[in-house]
N, C-alpha and C positions, 0 to 999 in steps of 0.2 A: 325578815323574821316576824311570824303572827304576834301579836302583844295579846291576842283575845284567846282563849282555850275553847275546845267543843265544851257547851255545854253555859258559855254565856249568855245573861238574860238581858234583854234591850227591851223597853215599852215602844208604844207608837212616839212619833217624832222626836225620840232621842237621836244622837248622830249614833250614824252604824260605826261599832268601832273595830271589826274587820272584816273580810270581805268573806263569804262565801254562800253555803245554803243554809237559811234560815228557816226553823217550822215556829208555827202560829203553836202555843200552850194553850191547851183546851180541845174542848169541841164547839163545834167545826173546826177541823183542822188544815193547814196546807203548807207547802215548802216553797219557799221565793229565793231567786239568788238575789241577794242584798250585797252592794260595793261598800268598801269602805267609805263614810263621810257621807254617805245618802242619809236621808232621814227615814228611820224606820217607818215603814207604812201603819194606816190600819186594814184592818181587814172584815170585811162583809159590812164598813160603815161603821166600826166600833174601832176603839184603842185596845191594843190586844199586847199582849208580853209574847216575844221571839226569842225562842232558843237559837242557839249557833249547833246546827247537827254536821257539817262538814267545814272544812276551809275551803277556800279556793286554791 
């Protein structure tokens, strides 16, 4: 069972706390599948906040 809802927010290297497709907040934007327990990336070299847009 998901413990995380669409629409959770994770910074760069928090642990992901579930798995699926993630988009970057802001511009530039982009979607990453993120696993559960990975470390949120950054993205274009910055610390960026990720929304949770689907589950896995």
């Amino acid at each position: 069972m998901a413990t995380a809802q669409v629409g959770t927010l994770a910074k760069t290297g928090e642990v992901c706390p579930e798995s699926g497709v993630w988009a970057v907040v802001g511009t530039p934007t982009t979607t990453a599948p993120i696993a559960k327990g990975n470390r949120m990336p950054p993205y274009g070299g910055k610390a960026v906040t990720w929304r949770l847009e689907r589950l896995a």
